[in-house]
C-alpha positions as a printed Julia matrix, in Angstrom:
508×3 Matrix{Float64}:
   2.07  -35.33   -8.54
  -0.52  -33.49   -9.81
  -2.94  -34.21   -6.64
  -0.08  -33.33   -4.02
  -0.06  -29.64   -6.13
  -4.02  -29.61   -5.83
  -3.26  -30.11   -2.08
  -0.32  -27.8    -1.57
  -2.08  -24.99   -3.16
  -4.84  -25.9    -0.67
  -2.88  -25.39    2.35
  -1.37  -22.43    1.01
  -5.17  -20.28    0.68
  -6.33  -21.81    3.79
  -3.37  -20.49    5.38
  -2.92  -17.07    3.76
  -6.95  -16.85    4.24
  -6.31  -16.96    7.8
  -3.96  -13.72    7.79
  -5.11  -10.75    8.78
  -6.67   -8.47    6.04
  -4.27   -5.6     7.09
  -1.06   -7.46    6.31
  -2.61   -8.32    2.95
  -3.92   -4.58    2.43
  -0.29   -3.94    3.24
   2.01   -6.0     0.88
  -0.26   -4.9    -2.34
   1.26   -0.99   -1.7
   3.64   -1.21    0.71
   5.84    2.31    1.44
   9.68    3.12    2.44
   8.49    3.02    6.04
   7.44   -0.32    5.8
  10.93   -1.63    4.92
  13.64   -2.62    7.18
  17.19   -2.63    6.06
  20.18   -5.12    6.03
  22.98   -2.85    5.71
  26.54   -4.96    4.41
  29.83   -4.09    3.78
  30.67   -6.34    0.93
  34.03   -7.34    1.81
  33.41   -9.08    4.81
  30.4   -10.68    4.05
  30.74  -13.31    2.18
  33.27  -14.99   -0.23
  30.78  -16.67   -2.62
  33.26  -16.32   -5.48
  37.56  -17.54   -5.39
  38.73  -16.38   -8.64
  38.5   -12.93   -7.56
  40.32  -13.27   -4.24
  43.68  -11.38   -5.84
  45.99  -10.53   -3.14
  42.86  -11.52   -0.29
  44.19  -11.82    3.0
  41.77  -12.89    5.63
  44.05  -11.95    8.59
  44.61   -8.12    7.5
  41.89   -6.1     8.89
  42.49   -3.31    6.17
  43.07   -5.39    3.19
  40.66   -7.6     1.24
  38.95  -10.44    2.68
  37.56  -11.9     0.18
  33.17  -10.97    0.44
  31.73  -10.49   -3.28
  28.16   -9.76   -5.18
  28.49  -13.66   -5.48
  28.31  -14.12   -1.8
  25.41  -12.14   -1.12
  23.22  -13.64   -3.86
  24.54  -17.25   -1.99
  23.19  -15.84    1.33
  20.02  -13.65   -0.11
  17.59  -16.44    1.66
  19.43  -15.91    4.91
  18.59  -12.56    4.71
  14.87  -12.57    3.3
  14.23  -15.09    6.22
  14.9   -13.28    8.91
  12.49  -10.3     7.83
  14.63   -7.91    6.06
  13.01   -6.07    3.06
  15.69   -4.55    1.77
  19.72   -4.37    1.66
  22.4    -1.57    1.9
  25.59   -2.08    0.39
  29.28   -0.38    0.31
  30.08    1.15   -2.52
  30.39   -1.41   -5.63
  32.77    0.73   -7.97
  36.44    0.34   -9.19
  38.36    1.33   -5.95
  42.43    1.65   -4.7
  44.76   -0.24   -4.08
  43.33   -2.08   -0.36
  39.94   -0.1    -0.67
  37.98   -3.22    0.73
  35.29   -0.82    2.19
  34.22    0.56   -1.24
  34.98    4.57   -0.6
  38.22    5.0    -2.25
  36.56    5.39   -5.95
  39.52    5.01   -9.13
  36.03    4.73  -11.86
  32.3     5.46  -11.3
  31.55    3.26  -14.13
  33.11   -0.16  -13.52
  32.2    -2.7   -10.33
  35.78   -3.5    -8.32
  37.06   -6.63   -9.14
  37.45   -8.07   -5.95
  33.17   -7.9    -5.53
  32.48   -9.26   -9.14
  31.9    -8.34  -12.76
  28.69   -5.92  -13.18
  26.58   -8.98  -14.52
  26.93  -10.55  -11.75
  25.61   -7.83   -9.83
  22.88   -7.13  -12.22
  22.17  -10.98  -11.21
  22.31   -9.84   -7.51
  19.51   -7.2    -8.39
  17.33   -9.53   -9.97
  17.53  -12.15   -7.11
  16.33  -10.02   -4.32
  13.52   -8.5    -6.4
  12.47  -12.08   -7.72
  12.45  -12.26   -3.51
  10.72   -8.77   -3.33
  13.43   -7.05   -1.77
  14.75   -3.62   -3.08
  18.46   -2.85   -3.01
  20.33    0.61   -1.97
  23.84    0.6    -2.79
  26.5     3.63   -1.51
  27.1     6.61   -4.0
  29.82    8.24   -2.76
  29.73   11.9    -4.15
  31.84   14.0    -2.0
  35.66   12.51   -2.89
  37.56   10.24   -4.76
  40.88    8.22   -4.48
  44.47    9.61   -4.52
  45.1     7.64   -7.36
  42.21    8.21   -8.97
  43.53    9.38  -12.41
  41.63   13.2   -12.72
  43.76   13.95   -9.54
  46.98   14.45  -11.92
  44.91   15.22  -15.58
  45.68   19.03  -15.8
  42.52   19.56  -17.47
  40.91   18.6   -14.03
  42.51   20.11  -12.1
  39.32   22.7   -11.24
  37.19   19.82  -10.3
  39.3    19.43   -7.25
  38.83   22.2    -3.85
  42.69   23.0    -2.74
  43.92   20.59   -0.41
  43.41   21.55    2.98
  42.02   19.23    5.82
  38.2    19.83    7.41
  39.14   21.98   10.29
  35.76   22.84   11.61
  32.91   20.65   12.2
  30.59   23.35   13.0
  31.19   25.33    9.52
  29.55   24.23    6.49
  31.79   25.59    4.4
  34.61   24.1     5.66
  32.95   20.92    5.18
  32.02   21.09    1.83
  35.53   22.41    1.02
  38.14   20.5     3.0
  39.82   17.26    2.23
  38.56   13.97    4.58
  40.91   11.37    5.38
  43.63   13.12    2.26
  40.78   12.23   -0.33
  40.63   15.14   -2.83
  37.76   16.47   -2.88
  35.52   16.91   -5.36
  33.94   20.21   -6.27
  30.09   19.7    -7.12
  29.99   23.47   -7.81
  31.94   22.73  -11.06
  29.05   21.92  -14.04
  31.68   19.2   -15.61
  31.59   17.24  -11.72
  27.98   17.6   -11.43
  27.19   16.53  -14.46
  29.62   13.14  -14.12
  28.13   12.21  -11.13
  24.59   12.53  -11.79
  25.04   11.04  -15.14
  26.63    8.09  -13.58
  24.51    7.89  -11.47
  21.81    7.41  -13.72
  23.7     5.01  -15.53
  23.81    2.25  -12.94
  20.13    2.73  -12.62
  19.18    2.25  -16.11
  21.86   -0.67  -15.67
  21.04   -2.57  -12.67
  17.09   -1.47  -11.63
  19.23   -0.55   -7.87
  15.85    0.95   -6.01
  18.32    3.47   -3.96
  21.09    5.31   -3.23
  22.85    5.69    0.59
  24.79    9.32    0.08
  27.98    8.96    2.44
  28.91   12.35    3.45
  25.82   13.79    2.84
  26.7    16.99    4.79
  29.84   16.86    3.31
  28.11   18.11   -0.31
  26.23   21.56   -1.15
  22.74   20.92   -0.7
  22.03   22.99   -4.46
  24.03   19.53   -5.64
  21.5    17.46   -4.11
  18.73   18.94   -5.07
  19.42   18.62   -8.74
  21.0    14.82   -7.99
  17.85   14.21   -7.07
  15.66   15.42   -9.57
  17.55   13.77  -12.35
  17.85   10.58  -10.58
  14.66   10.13   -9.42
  13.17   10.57  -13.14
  14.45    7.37  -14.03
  13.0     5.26  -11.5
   9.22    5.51   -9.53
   9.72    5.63   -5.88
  13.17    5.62   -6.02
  15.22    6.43   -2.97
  17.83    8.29   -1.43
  19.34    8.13    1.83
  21.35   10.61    3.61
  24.64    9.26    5.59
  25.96   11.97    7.9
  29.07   12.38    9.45
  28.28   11.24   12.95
  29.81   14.01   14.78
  28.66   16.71   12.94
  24.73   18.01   13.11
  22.9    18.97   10.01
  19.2    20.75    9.51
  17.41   17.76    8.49
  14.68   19.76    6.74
  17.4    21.5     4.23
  18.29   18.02    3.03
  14.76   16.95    2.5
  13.5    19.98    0.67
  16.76   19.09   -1.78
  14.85   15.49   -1.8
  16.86   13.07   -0.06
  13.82   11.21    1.24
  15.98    9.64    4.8
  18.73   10.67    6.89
  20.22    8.07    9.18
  19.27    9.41   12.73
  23.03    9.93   14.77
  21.12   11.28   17.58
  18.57    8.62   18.09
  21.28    6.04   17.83
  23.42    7.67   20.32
  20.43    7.42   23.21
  19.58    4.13   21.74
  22.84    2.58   22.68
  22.39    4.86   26.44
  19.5     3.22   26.99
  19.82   -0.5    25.97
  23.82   -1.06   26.75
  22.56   -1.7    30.33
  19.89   -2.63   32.44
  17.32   -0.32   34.27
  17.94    2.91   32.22
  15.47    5.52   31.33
  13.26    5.32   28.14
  12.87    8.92   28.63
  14.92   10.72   26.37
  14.5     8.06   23.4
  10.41    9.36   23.64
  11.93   12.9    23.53
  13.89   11.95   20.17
  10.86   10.89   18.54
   9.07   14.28   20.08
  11.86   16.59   18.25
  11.73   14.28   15.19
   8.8    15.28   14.44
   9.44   18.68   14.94
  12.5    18.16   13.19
  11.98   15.78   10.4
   9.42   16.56    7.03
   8.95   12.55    7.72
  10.15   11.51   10.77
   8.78    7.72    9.72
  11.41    7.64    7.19
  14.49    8.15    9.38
  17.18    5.39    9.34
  17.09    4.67   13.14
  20.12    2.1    13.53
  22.11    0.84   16.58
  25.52    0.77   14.92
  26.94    1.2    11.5
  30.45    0.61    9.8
  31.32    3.83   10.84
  31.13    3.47   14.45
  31.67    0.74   17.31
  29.32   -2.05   17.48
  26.81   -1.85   20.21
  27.82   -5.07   21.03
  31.15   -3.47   22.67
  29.2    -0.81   24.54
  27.35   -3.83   26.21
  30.33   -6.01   26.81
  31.75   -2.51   28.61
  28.93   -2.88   30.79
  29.44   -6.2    31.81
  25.85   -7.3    30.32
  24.63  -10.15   28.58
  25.25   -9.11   24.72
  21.98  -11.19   23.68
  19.49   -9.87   25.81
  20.69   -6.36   25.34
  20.26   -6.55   21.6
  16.75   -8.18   21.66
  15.7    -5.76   23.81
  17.07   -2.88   21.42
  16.06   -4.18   18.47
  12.35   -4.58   19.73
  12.14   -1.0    20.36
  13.9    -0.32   16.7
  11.31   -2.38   15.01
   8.57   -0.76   16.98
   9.1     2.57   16.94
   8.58    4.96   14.36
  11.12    5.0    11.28
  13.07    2.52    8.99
  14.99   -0.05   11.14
  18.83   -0.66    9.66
  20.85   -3.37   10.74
  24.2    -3.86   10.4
  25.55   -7.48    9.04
  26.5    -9.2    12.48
  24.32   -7.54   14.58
  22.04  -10.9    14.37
  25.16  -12.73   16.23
  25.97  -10.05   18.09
  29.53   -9.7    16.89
  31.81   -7.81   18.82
  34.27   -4.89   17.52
  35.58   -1.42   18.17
  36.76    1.28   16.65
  37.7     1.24   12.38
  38.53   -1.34   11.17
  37.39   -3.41   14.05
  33.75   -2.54   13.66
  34.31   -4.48   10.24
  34.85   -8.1    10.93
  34.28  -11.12    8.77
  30.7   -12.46    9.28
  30.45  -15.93   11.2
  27.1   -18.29    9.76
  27.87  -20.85   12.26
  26.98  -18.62   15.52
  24.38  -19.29   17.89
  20.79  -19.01   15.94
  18.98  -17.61   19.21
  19.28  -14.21   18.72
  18.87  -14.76   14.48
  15.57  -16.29   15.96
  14.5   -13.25   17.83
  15.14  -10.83   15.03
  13.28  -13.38   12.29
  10.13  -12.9    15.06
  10.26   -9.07   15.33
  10.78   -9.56   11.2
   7.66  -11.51   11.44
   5.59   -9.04   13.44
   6.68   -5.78   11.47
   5.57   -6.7     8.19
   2.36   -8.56    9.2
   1.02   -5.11   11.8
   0.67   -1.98    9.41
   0.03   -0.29   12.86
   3.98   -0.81   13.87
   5.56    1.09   10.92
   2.66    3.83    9.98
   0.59    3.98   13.54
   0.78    6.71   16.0
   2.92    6.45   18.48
   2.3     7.35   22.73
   4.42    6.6    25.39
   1.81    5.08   28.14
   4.14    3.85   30.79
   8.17    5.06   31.6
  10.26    3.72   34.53
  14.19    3.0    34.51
  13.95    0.53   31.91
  10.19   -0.66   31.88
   8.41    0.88   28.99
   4.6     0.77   27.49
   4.09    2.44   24.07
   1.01    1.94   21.63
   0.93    2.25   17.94
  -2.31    2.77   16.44
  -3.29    2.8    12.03
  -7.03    2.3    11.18
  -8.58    0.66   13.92
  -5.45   -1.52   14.98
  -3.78   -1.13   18.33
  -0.84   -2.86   18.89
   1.18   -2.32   22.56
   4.17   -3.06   22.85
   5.91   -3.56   26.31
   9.58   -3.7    27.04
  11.02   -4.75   30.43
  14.81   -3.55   30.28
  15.23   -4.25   34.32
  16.69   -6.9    36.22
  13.38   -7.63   37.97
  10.22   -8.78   36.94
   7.63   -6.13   36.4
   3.95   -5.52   36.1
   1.76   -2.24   34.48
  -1.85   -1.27   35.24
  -3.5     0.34   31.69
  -6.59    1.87   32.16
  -9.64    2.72   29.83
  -8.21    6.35   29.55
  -5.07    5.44   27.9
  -6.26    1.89   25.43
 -10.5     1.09   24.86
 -11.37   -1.13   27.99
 -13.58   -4.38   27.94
 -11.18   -6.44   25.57
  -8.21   -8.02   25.39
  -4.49   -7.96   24.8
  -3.44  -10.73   22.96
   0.32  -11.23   22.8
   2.13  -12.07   19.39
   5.81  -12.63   20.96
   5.14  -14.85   24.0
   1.89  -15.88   23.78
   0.27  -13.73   26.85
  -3.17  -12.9    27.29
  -4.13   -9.94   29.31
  -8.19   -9.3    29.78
  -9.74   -6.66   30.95
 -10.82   -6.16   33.88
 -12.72   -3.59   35.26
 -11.63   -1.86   32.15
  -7.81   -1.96   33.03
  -5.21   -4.19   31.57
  -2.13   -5.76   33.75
   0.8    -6.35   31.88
   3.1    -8.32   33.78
   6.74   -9.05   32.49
   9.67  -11.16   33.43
  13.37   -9.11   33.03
  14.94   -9.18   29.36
  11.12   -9.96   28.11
   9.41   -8.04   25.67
   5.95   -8.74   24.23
   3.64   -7.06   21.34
   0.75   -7.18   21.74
  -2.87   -6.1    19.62
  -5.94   -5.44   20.87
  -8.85   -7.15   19.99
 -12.33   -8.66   21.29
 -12.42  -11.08   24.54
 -12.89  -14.52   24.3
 -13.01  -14.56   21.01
 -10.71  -17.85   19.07
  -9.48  -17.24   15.75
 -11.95  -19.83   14.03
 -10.44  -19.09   10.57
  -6.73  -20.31   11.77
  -8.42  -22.85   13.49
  -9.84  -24.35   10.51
  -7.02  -23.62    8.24
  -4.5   -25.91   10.77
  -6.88  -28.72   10.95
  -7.85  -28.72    7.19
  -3.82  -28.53    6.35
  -3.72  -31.61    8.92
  -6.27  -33.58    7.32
  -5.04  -33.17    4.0
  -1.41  -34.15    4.91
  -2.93  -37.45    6.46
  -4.75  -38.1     3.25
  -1.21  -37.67    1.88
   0.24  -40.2     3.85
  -2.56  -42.41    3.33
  -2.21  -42.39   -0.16
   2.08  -42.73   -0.11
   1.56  -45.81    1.79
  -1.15  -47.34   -0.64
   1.21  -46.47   -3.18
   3.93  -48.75   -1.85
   1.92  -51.54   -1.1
């Protein structure tokens, strides 16, 4: 036993010897931007736990369905495997009667019953940091449930606005003020409701070591709220982090909400082009490269944006594709090679990975299937793969070399890494001549996805790319092997023979 340790740990520092020193400069301090996001309602994820299915009914798309904290620690591997640095979850607190999506809050201070008790979240915690994954859970601030019991305690009656619906999108102070959905809605301006919030807010902190908050309704909330939510929270964690949910319909000054230190915003407007451009075939990359143009006009940060495809709030992608009459698979590795890619934090909704299928509320909100096809699951573990090993795809600079209806060159360069990435959203095959102007000449592209290898020649570079292919690629010197990796593999293979040789002695 003790030699077959000696020769595991072997293989394991020939292998990890053989990495690239960036990706190990880059897991010792790694930021927010380096992160990409599972985002889960916890409902429909998975039932890990049958006592608490009370009154579940599997067939009711508004009622419970049975997911639970259990269910996600049960499929935390699944999740860790295919990339994903961090998860997103619904709200966890005490909610109404049939408030299976977490937003109909009765008590900020207990976990609803149907998810789990709080020590078995606190266990959920602990298992994705013992995986080094951080966890963001939903703090809804802006309402509460009808029968939430300070909506008929006279003496709370001033942490309440009058009811009256949201009429206008466009005014602020309509949105602050107005009801959403019939939820009363809270008044932050009152010192007793900010102080209840932030202070439980704190609470589950100290409580659970939670790395972040998602703020639904962001927009919804005076910013002079968030600014001291944010202050107070983030004293009792380092690098702890908030993310702004918007309403999707309604815009917001991004640069208001990050002065009042919300670090994120999910990016509506990027999404909206996102799904434009990748629902179909042969469609313009052109204004996705203007979104990243204005968010860096408009953003403090614009590498911290949540840039997402679809979210519980909205229809999947995967319906905008079927609309189209396109392949859903194709579509969606396409899309998510640009997400992972591009500037900002990737979020991906639970199903996306099987491309489930689903409309409008509660449609959008299936039950997750493990026992779909493991293609596309393969694709994203890949991309997974890619992002956290190449500091240049989530902290590089980012250029647009190449644009045509659906064929699209971009490089990302940090500290002397280049990696291109090409992306050939067309129904034909296509090639692209880079010259010395635009990446340095007299090396080689060496692709991480498919394998290709592109030389130089004459100081230009000729990508050439079947449809519904994408391929990253870095840069690096010609003709050169990678002797380390070399070495490692046939080291690792000679040990494993001794192995064998030494099982079968063993026998005789």
């Amino acid at each position: 036993m003790k030699k077959i340790i000696i020769s595991l740990f072997l293989m394991s520092f020939f292998l990890v010897s053989a990495l690239p020193a960036s990706a190990a400069v880059k897991k010792e301090n790694r930021l927010w931007q380096d992160e990409s996001i599972y985002s889960i309602m916890i409902d429909r994820f998975n039932d890990g736990d049958v006592k608490n299915d009370v009154d579940v009914n599997t067939k009711n798309p508004v009622a419970y369905n049975g997911g639970d904290f259990q269910g996600i620690i049960d499929k935390l591997d699944y999740i860790h495997d295919m990339g994903f640095t961090a998860i997103r979850l619904t709200p966890i607190f005490d909610n109404a009667v049939n408030g299976y999506h977490g937003y109909w809050v009765n008590d900020f201070y207990k976990t609803e019953e149907h998810f789990g008790s709080i020590k078995t979240f606190q266990k959920l915690v602990n298992e994705a940091h013992k995986r080094k994954m951080k966890v963001l859970i939903d703090f809804v601030a802006n309402n509460v449930a009808e029968s939430n019991p300070w909506v008929n305690d006279s003496s709370k009656q001033n942490w309440f606005h009058p009811k009256k619906d949201v009429q206008d999108g466009n005014n602020q102070q309509d949105l602050e003020n107005g009801w959403v959905n019939g939820l009363p809605d809270l008044n932050q301006d009152n010192p007793d409701v900010k102080k209840y919030l932030i202070d439980a807010a704190k609470w589950w902190i100290k409580k659970t070591d939670i790395d972040g908050y998602s703020l639904p309704e962001v927009n919804y909330v005076p910013v002079s709220f968030w600014s001291d939510f944010s202050k107070e929270v983030k004293q009792e964690k380092k690098n702890f982090f908030l993310l702004g949910v918007m309403d999707k319909n309604t815009p917001a000054d991004l640069k208001k909400y990050e002065d009042a230190g919300i670090d994120s915003m999910f990016n509506y407007p990027l999404s909206s082009d996102l799904r434009g451009a990748f629902a179909n075939t042969d469609q313009s990359f052109s204004t996705l490269y203007s979104d990243s143009k204005r968010d860096l006009n408009q953003s403090k940060n614009p590498y911290l944006l949540a840039n997402f495809m679809d979210n519980e709030n909205t229809v999947r992608f995967t319906r905008d594709i079927v609309d189209k009459k396109q392949f859903p698979g194709a579509r969606w590795e396409m899309a998510l090679t640009y997400l992972y890619t591009t500037p900002g934090i990737p979020v991906v909704y639970y199903g996306s990975e099987i491309a489930l299928n689903g409309g409008d509320i509660p449609d959008n909100r299936k039950q997750m299937n493990f026992r779909a096809d493991k293609d596309l699951i393969d694709y994203i573990t890949k991309l997974g793969e890619l992002r956290n090993q190449l500091p240049s795809l989530t902290r590089g600079t980012f250029e647009m070399l190449y644009e045509r209806n659906g064929m699209a060159v971009y490089k990302r360069y940090y500290k002397g890494e280049t990696a291109i990435i090409a992306i050939n959203n067309t129904e034909k095959s296509q090639n692209v001549t880079l010259t010395d102007k635009q990446i340095e000449g007299g090396k080689e592209l060496r692709g991480l996805f498919g394998g290709d290898l592109v030389p130089s020649k004459n100081n230009k570079y000729t990508i050439i790319l079947d449809r519904d292919k994408a391929e990253i690629y870095v840069l690096a010197k010609k003709g050169g092997l990678n002797i380390p990796l070399i070495v490692s593999l046939v080291v690792v293979y000679l040990l494993f023979v001794l192995f064998l040789i030494k099982v079968k002695k063993r026998k005789k």
